[in-house]
Each structure stands twice: as structure tokens, then as C-alpha cells.
Backbone as numpy.savetxt, mean C-alpha at the origin, in Angstrom:
# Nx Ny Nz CAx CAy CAz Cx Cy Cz
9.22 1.98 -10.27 8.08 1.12 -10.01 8.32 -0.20 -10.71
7.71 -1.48 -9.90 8.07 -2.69 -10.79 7.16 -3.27 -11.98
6.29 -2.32 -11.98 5.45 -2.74 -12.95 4.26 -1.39 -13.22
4.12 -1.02 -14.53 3.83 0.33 -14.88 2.39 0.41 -15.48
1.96 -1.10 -15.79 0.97 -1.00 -16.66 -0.52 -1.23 -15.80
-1.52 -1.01 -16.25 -2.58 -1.61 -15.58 -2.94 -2.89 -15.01
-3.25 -2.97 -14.45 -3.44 -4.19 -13.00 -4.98 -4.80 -13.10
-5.56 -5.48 -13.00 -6.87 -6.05 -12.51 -6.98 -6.73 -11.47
-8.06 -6.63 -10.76 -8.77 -7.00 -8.99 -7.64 -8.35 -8.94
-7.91 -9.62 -10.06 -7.38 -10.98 -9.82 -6.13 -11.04 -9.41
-5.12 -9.85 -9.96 -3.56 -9.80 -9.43 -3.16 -9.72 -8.02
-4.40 -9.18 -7.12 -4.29 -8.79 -5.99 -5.00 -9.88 -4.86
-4.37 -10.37 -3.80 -4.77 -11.49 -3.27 -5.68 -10.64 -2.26
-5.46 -9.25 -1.35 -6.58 -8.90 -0.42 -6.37 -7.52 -0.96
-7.75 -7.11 -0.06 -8.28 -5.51 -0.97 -8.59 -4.91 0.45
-8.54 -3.24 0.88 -8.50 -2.69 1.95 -9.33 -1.51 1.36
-10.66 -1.92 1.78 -12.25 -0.71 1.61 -11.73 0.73 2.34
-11.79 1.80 0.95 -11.73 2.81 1.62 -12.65 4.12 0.98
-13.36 4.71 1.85 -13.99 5.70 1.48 -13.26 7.12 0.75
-14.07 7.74 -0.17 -13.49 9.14 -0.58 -14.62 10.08 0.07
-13.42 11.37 0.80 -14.82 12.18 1.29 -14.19 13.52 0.27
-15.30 14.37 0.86 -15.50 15.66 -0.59 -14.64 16.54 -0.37
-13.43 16.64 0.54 -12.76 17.12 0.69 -11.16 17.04 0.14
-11.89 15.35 -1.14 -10.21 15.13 -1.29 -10.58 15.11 -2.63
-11.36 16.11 -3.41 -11.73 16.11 -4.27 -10.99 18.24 -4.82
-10.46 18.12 -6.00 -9.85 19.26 -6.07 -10.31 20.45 -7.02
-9.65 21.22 -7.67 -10.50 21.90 -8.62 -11.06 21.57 -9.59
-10.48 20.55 -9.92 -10.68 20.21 -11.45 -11.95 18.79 -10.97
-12.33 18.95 -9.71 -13.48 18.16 -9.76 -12.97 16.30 -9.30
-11.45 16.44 -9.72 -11.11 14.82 -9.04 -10.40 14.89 -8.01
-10.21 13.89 -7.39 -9.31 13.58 -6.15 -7.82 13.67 -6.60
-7.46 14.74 -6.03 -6.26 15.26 -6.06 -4.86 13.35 -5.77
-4.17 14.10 -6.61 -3.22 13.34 -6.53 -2.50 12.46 -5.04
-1.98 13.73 -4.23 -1.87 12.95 -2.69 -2.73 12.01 -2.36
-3.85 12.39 -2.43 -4.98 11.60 -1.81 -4.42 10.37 -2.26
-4.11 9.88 -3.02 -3.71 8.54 -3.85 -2.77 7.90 -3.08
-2.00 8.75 -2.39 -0.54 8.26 -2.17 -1.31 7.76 -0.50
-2.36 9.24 0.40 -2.74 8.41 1.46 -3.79 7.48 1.55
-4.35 7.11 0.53 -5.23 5.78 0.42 -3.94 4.57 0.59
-3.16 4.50 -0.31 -2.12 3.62 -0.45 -1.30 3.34 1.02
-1.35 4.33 1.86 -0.69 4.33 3.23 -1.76 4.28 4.02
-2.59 4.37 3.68 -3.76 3.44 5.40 -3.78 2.45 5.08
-3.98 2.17 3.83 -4.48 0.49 3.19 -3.41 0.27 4.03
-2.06 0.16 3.36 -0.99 -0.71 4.29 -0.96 -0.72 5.61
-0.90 0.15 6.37 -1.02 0.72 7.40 -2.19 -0.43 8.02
-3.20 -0.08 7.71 -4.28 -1.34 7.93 -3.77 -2.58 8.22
-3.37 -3.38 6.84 -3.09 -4.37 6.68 -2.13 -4.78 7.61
-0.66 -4.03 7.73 -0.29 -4.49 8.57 -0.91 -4.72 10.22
-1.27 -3.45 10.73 -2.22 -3.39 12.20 -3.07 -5.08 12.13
-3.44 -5.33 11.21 -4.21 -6.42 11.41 -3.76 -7.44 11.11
-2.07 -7.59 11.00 -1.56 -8.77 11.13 -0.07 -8.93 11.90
-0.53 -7.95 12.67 0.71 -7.94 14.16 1.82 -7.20 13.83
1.63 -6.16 12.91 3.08 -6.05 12.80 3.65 -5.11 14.14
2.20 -4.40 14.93 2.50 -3.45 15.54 2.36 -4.24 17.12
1.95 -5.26 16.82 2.37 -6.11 18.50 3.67 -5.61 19.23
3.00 -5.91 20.75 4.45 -5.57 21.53 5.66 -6.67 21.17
5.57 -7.27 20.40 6.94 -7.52 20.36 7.34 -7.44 19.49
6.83 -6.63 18.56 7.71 -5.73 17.59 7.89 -4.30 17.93
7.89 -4.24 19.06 8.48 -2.84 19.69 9.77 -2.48 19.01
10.51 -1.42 19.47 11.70 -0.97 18.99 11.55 -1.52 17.18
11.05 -1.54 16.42 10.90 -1.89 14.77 10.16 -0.46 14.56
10.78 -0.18 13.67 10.30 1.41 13.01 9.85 0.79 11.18
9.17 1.38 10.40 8.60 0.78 9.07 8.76 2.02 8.45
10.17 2.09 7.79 10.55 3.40 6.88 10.05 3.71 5.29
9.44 4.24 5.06 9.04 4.41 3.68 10.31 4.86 2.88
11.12 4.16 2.15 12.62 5.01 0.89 12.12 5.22 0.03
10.76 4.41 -0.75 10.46 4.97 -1.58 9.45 4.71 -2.12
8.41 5.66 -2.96 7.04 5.57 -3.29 7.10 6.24 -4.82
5.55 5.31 -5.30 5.23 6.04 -6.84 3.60 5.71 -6.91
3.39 6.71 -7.97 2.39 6.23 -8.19 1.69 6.80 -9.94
1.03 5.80 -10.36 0.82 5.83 -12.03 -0.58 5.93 -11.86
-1.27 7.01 -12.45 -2.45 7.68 -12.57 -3.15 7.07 -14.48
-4.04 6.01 -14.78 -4.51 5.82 -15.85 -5.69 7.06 -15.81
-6.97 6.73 -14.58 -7.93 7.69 -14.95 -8.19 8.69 -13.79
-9.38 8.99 -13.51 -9.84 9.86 -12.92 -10.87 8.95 -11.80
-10.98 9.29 -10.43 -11.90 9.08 -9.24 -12.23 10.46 -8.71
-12.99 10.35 -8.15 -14.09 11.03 -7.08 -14.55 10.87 -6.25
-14.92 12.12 -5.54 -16.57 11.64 -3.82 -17.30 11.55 -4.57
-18.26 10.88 -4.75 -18.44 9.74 -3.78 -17.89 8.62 -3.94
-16.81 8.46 -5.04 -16.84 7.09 -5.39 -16.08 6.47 -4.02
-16.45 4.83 -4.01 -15.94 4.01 -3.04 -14.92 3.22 -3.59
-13.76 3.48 -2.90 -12.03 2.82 -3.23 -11.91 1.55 -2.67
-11.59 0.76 -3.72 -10.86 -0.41 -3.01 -9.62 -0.31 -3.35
-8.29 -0.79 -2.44 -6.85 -0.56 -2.56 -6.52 -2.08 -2.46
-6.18 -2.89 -3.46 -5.73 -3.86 -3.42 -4.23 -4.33 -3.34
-3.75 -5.23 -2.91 -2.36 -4.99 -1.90 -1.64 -6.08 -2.79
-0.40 -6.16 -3.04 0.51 -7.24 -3.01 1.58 -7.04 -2.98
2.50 -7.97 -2.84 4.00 -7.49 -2.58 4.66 -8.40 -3.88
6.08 -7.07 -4.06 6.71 -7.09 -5.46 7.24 -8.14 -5.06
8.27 -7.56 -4.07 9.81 -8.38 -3.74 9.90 -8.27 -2.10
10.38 -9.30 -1.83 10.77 -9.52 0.03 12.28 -9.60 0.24
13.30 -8.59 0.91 14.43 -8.95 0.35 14.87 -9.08 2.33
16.03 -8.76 2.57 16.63 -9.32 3.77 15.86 -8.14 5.12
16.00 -7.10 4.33 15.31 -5.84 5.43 14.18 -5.33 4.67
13.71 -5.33 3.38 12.77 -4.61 2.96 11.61 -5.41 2.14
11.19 -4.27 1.95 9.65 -5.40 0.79 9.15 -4.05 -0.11
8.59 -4.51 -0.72 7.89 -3.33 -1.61 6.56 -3.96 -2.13
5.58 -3.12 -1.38 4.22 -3.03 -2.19 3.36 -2.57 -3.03
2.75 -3.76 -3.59 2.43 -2.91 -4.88 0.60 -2.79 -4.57
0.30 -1.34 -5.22 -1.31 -1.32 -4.80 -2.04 -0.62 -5.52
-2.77 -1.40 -5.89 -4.20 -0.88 -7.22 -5.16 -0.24 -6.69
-6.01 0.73 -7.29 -6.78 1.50 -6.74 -8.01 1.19 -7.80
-9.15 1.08 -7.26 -9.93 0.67 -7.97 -11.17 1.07 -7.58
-12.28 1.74 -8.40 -13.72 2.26 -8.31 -14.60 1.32 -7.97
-15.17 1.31 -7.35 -16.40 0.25 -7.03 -16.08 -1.23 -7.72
-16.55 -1.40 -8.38 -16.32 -2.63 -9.13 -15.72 -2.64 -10.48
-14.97 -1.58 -10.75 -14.24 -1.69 -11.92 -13.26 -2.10 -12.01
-13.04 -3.00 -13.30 -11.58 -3.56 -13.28 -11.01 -2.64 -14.87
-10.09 -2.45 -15.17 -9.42 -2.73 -14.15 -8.82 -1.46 -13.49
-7.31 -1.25 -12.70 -7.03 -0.20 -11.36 -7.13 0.96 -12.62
-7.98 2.15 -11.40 -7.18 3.25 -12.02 -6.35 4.49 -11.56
-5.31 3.59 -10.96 -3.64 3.73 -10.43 -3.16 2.83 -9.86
-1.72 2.66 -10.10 -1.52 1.72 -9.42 -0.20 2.37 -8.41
0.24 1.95 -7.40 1.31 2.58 -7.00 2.39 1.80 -5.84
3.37 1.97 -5.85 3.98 1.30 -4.84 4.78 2.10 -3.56
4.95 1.32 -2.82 5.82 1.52 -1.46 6.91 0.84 -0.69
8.07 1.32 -0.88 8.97 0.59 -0.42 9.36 0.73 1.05
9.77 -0.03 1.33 9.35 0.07 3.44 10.87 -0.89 4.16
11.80 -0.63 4.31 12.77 -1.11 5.16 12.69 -1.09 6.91
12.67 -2.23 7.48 12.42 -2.11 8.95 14.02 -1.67 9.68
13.66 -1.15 10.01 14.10 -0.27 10.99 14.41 -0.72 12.69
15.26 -0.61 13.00 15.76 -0.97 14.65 15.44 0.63 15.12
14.85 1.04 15.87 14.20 1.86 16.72 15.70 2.51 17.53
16.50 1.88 17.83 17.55 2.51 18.82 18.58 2.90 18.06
19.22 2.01 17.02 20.01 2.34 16.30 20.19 3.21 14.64
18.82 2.86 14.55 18.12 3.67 13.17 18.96 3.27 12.01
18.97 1.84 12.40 20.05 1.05 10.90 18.85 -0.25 10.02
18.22 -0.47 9.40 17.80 -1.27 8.74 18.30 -2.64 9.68
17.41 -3.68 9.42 17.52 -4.55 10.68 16.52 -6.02 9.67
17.13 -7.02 10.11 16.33 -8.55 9.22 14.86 -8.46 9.71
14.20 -8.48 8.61 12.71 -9.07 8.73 12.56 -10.24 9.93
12.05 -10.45 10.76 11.47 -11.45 11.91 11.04 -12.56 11.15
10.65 -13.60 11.52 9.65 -14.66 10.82 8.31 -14.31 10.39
8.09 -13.65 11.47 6.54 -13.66 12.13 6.12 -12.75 11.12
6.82 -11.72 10.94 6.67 -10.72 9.75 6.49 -10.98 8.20
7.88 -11.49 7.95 8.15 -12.37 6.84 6.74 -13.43 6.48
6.59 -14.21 7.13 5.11 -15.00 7.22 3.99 -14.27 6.51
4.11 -13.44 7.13 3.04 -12.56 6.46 2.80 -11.57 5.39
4.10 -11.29 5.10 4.36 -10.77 3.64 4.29 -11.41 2.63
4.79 -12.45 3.15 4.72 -13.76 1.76 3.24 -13.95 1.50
2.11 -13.99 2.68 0.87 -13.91 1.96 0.23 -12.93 0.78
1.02 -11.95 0.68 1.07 -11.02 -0.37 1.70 -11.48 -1.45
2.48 -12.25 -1.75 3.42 -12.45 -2.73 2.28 -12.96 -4.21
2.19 -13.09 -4.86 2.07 -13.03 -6.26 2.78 -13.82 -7.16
């Protein structure tokens, strides 16, 4: 991970609202660990959908996850309401890595933070392939 320590809301330029339901809540009364990892993958998931990454003309582009983490400071729950705040570490020729805070209603600061590393992908050949502009453009709005 590129950075291990606690995070606050200001580090993060956009935030992706996500609900906890009572089902991702475990024995011990908190939201089980996974749950963390799929908050962190809709947020993105989101984010990108809503800034073309999945347009037809990024057809044939596949978005490979190599690698993920995630650093647990406290404890969440149902009902609490998640915000997943987004930014990106590094933008390199095929990949990027995001970094994303998890955060209780209005508390600062995260409590987890975690990242995702994501290499694009050529769909036919299944070889890592250059970031587009159009893409690139928009990662950099993440940058930090």
C-alpha cells in the first residue's frame, strides 16, 4: 500500500455515498472485513461508469485488478452510512492505483483506508495495453 496511515475527507478530491445493509454486519456485531474491499469496488466501479470508462469506445478494454489492500483503524456498522472517498496514488503507462478512505457519516478521519491496483487490459489479446487520453484525463482528476 502507498500510504498506511490515516487519511482525512480533505485528501480526497470526490467521495462515492454508500449504504451498509444488516447483512454485512458479522458476529462480532461489525461489518465484516470483505465488505470493505466491496465498498471500495463499487465506489470505483461507480466512478468510473460515470466518467466513460465503459463507453462504446472503450470496448475490447478489460480493468484488471493485480492488486488490493486494505488497513482497518476502527470499527463500522448497519446502519452506519459510508462514504468512500477516491484518489489516485500513481498513473503509470498501463496502470493506476487507487487509493480509498472509508469514512462514517461525518467522521474524519477514514476508518480504513485501502487501495486498488487496476492495469487495462486489451480484451483480445489479454496483454496490458496504454491508457487512452480520454481515460488518462480523467484519472488525473484524482491525482493528489
Amino acid at each position: 500500500m502507498t500510504n498506511d496511515t490515516q487519511l482525512c475527507r480533505v485528501e480526497f478530491p470526490t467521495f462515492v455515498q454508500m449504504p451498509t445493509r444488516w447483512m454485512d454486519n458479522d458476529a462480532y456485531g461489525h461489518m465484516n472485513n470483505i465488505v470493505h474491499y466491496a465498498l471500495i469496488d463499487t465506489a470505483v466501479t461507480d466512478w468510473q461508469r460515470d466518467h466513460g470508462f465503459f463507453n462504446k469506445e472503450h470496448a475490447g478494454f478489460e480493468f484488471m485488478v493485480v492488486e488490493s489492500g486494505c488497513r482497518y483503524f476502527s470499527e463500522a456498522a448497519y446502519p452506519d452510512k459510508i462514504s468512500v472517498g477516491l484518489k489516485i496514488n500513481k498513473i503509470g503507462n498501463t496502470s493506476w492505483i487507487y487509493q480509498a478512505g472509508l469514512f462514517r457519516e461525518e467522521d474524519d478521519p477514514c476508518f480504513a483506508l485501502g487501495f486498488f491496483a487496476q492495469v487495462l487490459v486489451d480484451s483480445e489479446n489479454r496483454r496490458p495495453t496504454p491508457i487512452p487520453s480520454e481515460m488518462r484525463d480523467a484519472l488525473k482528476l484524482l491525482e493528489t
